[in-house]
N, C-alpha and C positions, 0 to 999 in steps of 0.2 A: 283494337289494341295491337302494339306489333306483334307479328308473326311470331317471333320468337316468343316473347312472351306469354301469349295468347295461348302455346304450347303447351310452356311448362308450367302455367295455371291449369291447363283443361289435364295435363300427366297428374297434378297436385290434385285435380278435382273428382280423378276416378281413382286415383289412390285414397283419397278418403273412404268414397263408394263404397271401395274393397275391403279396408278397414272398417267400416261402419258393419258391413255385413258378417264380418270378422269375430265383431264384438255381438250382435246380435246372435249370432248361433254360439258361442261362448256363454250367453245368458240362458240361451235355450238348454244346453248340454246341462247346466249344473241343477236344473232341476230332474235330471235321468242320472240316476245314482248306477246305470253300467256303461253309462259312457265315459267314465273316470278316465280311460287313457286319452280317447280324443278332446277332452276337454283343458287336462294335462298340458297337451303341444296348445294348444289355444293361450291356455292361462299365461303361459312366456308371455305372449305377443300382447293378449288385451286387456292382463289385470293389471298391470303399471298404473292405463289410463282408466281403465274403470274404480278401480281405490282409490281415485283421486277426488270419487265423488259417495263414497258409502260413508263417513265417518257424516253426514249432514243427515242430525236427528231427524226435522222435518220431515225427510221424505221418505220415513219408515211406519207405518200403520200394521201398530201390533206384530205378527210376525214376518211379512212381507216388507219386501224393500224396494220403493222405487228408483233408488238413485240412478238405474241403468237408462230408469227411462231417460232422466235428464242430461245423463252421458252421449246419448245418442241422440236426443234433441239439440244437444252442442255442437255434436261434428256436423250434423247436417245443416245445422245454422252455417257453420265456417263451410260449408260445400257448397254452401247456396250460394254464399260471398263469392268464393273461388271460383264458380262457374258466371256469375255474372260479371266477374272482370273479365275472363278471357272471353266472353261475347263482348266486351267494349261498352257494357251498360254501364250508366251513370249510378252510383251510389248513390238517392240521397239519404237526410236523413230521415223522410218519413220511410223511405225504403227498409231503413236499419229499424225505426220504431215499430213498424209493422209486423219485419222475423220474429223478433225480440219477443211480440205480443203474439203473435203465432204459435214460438216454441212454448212460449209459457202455457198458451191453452190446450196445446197439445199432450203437454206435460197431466195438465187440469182432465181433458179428454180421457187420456189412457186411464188416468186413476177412477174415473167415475164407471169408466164403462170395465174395467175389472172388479171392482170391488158390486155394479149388476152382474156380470158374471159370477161371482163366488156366491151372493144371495139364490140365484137363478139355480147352481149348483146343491146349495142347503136346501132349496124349499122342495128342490126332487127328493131329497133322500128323507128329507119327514114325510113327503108323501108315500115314497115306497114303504119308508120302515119307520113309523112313528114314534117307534120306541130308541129312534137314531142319538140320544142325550149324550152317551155314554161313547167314552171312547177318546184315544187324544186325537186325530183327525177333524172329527166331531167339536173337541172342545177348541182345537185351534181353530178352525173356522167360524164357531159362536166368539170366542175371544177379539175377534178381529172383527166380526160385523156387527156384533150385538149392543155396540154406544151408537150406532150410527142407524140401528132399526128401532131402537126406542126415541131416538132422537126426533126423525122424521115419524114414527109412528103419534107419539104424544104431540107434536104440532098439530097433523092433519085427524086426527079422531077426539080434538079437544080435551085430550089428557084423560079417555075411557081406557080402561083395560083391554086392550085383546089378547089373542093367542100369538104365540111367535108364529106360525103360520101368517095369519091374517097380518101382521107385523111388515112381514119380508115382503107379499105379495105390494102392501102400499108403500114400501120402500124403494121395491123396483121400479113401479111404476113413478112414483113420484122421479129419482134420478135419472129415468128414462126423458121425461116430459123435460126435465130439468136440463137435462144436460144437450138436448134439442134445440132445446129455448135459447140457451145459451152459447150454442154455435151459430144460430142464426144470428143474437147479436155483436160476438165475436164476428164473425164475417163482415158485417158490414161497417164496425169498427175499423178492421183492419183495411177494408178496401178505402176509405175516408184517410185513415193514416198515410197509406202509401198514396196517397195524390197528393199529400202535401206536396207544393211547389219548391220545398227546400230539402 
């Protein structure tokens, strides 16, 4: 691409960078209730464009909100553009089909593997302290996970009773196994896409 040009995409390409990183410790700060002033100077710059994506019910599970994720699976989408014009690569459109199905899985990705994380989180704290029921930490966590460890429990135990304990352990593993399986065939989805010759 020209010079010029080439440029002022690759200036456009790590000004995203900067902004993507921007927005990402912005996300991180408002879960630390003493970082309120630094999060403050942040919120000017990142919450214009991050509000632009929380009002989308979808992508809230109980009390958690993921729209940030797909905030920042946007810019990086528009950065990956940005940078592959000012290298002079061709667009095509398996190229564009490919990010497109990328951010989406990645979107898919981050949710699977947080919501094993917050199980992995609960099944320590009934092991520490069994009598953990109680409490609103406690309950906002069972709130949030508890349609989705009966859900996967009653498929995989033939609809037998267990313990939430016993529950969470085949929940994890299951969206472990699951969400493995399913980067492998994401990948090679996506390498099949982007050869498209158009």
């Amino acid at each position: 691409m020209n010079g010029i040009i080439g440029t002022v995409l690759s200036i456009m390409s790590a000004g995203l960078a900067i902004y993507s990183l921007l927005c990402f410790i912005r996300i991180i700060l408002t879960w630390i209730p003493s970082a309120y002033r630094a999060a403050g100077k942040l919120a000017a710059i990142c919450d214009p464009y991050l509000n632009l994506f929380r009002g989308i019910s979808w992508l809230r599970f109980g009390g958690f909100d993921f729209s940030p994720a797909l905030a920042l699976c946007l810019l990086e989408a528009v950065r990956s553009v940005i940078t592959s014009l000012a290298r002079g690569s061709h667009l095509s459109i398996g190229y564009l089909l490919a990010m497109i199905l990328s951010m989406a899985w990645s979107i898919v990705n981050s949710f699977i593997w947080f919501i094993v994380i917050v199980l992995v989180i609960r099944l320590i704290m009934l092991l520490l302290n069994p009598n953990s029921y109680r409490g609103p930490i406690m309950s906002q966590f069972d709130s949030a996970v508890s349609g989705i460890v009966y859900r996967i429990t009653k498929v995989f135990t033939n609809g037998k009773q267990v313990s939430y304990k016993t529950g969470i352990l085949i929940s994890i593993g299951v969206l472990i196994v699951l969400n493995l399986g399913l980067g492998f065939v994401m990948a090679r989805i996506e390498s099949i896409i982007f050869s498209l010759p158009f």
